[in-house]
C-alpha positions as a LaTeX table, in Angstrom:
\begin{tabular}{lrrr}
\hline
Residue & $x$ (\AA) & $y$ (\AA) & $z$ (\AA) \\
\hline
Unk1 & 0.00 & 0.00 & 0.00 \\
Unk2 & 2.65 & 2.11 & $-0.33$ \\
Unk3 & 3.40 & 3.02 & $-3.47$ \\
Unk4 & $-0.56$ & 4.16 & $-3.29$ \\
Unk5 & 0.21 & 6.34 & $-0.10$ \\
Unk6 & 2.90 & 7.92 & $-1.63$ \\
Unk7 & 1.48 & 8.61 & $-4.89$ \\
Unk8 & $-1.72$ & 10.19 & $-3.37$ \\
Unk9 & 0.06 & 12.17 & $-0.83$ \\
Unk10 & 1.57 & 14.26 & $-3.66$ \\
Unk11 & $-1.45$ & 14.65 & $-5.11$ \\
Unk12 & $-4.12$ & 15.58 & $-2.65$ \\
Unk13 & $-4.20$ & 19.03 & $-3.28$ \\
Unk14 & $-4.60$ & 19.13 & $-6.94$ \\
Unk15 & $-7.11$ & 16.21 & $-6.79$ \\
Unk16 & $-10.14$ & 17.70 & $-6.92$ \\
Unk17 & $-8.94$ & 20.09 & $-9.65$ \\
Unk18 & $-8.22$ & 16.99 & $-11.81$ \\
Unk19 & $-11.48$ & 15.45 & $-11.02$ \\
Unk20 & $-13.54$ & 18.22 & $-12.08$ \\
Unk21 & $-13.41$ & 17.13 & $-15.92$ \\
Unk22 & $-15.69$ & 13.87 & $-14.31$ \\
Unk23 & $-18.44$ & 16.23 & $-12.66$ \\
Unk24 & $-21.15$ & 15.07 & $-14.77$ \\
Unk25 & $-20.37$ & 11.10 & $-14.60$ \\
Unk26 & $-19.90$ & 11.90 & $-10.42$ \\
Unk27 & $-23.48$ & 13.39 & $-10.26$ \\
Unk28 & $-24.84$ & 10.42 & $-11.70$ \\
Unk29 & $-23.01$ & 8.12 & $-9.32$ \\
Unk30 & $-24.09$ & 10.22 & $-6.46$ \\
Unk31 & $-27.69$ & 9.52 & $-7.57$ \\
Unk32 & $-27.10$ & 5.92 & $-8.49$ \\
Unk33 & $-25.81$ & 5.28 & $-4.51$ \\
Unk34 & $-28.28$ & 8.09 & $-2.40$ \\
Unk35 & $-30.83$ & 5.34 & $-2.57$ \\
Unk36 & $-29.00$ & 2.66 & $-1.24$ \\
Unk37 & $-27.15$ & 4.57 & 1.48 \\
Unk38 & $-30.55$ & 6.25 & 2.72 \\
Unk39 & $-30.75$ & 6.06 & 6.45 \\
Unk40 & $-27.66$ & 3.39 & 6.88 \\
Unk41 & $-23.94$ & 3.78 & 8.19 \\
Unk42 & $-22.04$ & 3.62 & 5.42 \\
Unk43 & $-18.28$ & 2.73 & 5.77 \\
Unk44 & $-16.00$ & 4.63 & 2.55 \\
Unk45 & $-12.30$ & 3.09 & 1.71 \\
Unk46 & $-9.77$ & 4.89 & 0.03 \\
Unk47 & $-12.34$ & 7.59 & $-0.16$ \\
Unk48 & $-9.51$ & 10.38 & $-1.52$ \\
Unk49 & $-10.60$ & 13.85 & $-0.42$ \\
Unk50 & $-14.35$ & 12.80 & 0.45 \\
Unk51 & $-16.21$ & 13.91 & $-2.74$ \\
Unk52 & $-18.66$ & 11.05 & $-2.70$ \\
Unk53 & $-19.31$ & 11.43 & 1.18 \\
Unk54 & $-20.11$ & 14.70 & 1.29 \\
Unk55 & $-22.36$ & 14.22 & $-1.62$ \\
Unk56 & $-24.70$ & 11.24 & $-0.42$ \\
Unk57 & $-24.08$ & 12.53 & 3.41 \\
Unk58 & $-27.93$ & 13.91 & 3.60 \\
Unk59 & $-29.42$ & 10.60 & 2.33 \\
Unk60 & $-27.07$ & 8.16 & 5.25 \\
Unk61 & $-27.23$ & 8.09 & 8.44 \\
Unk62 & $-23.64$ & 7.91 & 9.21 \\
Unk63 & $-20.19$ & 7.33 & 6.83 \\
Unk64 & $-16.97$ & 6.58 & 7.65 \\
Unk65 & $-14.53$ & 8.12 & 5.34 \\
Unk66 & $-11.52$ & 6.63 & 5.43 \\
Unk67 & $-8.18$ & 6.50 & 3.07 \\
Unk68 & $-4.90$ & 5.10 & 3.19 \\
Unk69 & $-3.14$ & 8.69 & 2.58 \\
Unk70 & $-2.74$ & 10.89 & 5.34 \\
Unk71 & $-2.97$ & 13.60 & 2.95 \\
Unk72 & $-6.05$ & 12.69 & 1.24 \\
Unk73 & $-7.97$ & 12.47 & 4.71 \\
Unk74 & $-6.67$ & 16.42 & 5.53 \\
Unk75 & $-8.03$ & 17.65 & 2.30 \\
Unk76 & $-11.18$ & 15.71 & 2.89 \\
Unk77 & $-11.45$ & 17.03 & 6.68 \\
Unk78 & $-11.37$ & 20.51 & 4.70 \\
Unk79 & $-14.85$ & 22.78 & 4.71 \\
Unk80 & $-16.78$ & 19.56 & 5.83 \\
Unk81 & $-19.76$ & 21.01 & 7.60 \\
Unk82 & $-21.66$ & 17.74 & 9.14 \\
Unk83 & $-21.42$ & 15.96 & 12.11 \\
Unk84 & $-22.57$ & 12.59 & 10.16 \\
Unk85 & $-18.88$ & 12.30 & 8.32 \\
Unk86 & $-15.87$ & 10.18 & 10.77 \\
Unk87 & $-12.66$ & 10.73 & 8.95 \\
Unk88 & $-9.60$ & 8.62 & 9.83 \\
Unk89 & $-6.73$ & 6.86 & 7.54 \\
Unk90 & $-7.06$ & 3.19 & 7.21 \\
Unk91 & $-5.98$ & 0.31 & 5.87 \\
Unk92 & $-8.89$ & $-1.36$ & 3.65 \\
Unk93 & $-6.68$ & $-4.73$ & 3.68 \\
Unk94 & $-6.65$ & $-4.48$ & 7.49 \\
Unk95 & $-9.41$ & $-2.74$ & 9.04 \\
Unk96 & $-9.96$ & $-2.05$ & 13.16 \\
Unk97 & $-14.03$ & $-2.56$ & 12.73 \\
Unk98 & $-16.10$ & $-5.74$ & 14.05 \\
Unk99 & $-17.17$ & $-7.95$ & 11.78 \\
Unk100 & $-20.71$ & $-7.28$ & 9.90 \\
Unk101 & $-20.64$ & $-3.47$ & 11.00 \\
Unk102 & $-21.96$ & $-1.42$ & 8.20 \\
Unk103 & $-25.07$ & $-1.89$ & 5.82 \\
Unk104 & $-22.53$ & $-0.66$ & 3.40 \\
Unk105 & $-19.09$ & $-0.17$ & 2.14 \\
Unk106 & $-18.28$ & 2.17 & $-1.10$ \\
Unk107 & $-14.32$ & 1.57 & $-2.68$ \\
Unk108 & $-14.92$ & 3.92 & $-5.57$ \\
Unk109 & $-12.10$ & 3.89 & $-8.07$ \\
Unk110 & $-9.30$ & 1.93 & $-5.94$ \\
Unk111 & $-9.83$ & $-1.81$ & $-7.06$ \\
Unk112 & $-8.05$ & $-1.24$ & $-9.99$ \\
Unk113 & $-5.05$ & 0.87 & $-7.91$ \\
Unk114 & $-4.11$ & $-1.83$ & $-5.22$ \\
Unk115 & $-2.05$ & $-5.18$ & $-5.77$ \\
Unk116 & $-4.26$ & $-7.94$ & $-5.19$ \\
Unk117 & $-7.87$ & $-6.05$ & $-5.17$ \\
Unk118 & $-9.63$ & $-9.62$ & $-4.04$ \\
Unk119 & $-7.95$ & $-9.31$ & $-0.47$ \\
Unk120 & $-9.46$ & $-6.36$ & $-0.55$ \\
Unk121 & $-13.13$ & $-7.53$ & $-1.05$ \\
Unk122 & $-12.90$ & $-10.07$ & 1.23 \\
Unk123 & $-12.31$ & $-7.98$ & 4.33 \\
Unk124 & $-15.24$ & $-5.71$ & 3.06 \\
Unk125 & $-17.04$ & $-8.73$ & 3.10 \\
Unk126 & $-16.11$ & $-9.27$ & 6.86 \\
Unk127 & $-16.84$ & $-6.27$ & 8.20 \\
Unk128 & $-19.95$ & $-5.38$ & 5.97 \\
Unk129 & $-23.29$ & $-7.16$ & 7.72 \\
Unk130 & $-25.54$ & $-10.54$ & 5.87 \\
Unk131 & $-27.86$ & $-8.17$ & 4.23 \\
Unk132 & $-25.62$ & $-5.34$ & 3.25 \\
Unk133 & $-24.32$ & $-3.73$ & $-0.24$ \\
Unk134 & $-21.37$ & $-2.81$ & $-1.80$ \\
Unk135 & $-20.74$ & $-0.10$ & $-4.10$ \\
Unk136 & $-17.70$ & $-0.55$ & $-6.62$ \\
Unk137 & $-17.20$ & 2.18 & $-9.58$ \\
Unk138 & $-14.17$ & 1.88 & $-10.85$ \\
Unk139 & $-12.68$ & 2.97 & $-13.96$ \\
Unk140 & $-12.46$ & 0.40 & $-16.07$ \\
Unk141 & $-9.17$ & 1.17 & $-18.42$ \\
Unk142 & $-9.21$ & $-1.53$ & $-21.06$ \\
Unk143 & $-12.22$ & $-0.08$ & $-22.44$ \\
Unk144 & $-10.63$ & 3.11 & $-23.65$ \\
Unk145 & $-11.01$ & 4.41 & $-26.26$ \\
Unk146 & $-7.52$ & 5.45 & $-27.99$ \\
Unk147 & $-7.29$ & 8.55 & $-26.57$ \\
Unk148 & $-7.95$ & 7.17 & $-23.19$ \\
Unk149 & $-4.96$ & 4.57 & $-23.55$ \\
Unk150 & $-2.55$ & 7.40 & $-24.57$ \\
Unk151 & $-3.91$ & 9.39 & $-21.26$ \\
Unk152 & $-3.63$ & 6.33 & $-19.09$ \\
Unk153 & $-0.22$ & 5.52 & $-20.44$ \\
Unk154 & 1.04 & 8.90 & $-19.59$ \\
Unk155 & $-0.01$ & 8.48 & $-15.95$ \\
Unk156 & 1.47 & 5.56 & $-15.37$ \\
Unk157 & 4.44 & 7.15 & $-16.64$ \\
Unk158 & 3.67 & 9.96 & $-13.88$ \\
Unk159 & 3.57 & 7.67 & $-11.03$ \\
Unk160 & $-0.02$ & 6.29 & $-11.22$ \\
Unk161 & $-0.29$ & 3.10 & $-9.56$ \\
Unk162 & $-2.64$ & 1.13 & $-12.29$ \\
Unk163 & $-2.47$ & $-2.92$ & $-11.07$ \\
Unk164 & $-5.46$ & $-4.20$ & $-13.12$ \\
Unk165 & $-6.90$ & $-3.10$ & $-16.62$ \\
Unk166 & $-10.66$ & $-4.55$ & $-16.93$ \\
Unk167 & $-12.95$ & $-3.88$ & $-19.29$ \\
Unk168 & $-16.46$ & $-2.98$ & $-18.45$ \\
Unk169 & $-17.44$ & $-6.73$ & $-18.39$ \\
Unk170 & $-14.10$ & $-8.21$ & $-16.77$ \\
Unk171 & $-14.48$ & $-5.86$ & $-13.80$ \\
Unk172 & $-18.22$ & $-7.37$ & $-13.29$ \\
Unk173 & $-17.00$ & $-10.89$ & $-14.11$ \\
Unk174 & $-14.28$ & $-10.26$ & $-11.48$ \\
Unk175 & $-16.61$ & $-9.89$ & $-8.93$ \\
Unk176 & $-18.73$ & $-12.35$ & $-9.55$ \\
Unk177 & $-15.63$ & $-15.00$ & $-9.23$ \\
Unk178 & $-14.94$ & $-13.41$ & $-5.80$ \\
Unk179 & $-18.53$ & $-14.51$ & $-4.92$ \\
Unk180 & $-20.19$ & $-11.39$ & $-5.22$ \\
Unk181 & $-23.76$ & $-11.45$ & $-6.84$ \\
Unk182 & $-23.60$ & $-8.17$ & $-9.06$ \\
Unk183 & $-27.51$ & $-6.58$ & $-8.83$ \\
Unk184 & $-26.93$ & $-3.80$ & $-10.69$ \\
Unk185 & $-24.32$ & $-2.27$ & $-12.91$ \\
Unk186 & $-24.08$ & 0.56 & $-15.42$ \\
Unk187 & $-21.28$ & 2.14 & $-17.75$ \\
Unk188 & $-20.74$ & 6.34 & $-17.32$ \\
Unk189 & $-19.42$ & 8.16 & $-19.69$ \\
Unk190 & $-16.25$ & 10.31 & $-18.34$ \\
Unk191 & $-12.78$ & 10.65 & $-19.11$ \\
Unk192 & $-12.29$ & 6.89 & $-18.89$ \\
Unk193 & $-15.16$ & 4.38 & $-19.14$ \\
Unk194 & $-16.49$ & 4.00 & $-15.53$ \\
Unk195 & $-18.35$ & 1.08 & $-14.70$ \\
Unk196 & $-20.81$ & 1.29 & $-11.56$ \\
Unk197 & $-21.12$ & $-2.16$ & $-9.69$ \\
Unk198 & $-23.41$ & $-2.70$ & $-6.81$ \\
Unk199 & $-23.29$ & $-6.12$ & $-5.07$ \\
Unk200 & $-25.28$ & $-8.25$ & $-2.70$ \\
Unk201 & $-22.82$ & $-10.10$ & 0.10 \\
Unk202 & $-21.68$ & $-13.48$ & $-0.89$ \\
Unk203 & $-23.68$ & $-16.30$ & 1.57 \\
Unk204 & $-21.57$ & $-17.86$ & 3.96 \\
Unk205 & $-21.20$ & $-21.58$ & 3.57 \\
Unk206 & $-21.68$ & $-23.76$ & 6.19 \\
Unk207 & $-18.89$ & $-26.46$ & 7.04 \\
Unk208 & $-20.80$ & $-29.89$ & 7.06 \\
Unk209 & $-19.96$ & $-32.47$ & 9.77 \\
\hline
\end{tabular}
């Protein structure tokens, strides 16, 4: 983890700037996940400088907003004006919680950023409760369009710590083989393709004899 601390330490203060290109795509996710969040604690990982949390705030009834970059959770602490947001830095491949503590976890954009992203779905699945959702966009790079290869090669040249290229339907296919049941998905349009997941918890199976 890091090579991602590192890389989003040196960026936190021009990340917002550089995610203001995606406003349009972001105000459809924030619609897509109000819904589900409404009136449920809500735990955020690598949640950058908070833009989804302070978005969908009003509709939960508490979020945790959490990131592995010390730098990312200052910017985020930054003009945040409820008493419903918890910020703190965190580990999403270790996490302090109890297990099956939060109706539902959001990792927006950071499967595809972290070395092994299915040790990181199965501690959401610990700490996220039997009946409780999680919420997956992530940019989903192998479905660029030429232009968006160029762009993505040139940040990986800048630093940018890209571990897995999906497409669209590999991302949902790699959920599914984690044991996730995938209820409803969509593809936004922004600077690169951005697929929206939300998944059911994978059933627990019981050890016979």
């Amino acid at each position: 983890m890091k090579e991602y601390e590192n890389f989003w330490d040196k960026n936190a203060k021009r990340y917002d700037r550089f995610m203001r290109k995606d406003r349009a795509a972001y105000e459809k996710l924030y619609e897509l996940i109000r819904p589900v969040v409404k009136a449920r604690t809500v735990l955020e990982l690598a949640a950058g400088t908070g833009l989804i949390a302070k978005n969908i705030v009003r509709s939960a009834s508490h979020i945790e907003v959490t990131d592995a970059s010390e730098e990312m959770i200052a910017e985020a602490k930054r003009n945040n004006r409820s008493a419903k947001l918890h910020f703190s830095v965190r580990d999403m491949f270790c996490l302090p919680y109890a297990d099956k503590s939060f109706d539902v976890v959001i990792v927006s954009n950071a499967l595809h950023v972290v070395p092994q992203p299915e040790k990181a779905l199965a501690e959401i699945r610990r700490v996220l409760k039997d009946d409780g959702v999680l919420i997956a966009p992530t940019f989903t790079h192998a479905g660029n369009s030429f232009s968006g290869k160029v762009r993505a090669f040139f940040m990986k040249l800048a630093g940018f710590p890209l571990h897995s290229r999906w497409t669209s339907e590999e991302y949902l296919c790699f959920l599914r083989q984690n044991g996730w049941t995938v209820r409803k998905s969509a593809v936004l349009k922004a600077s690169f393709r951005l697929t929206y997941a939300e998944c059911v918890k994978p059933a627990v199976k019981e050890k016979v004899g």
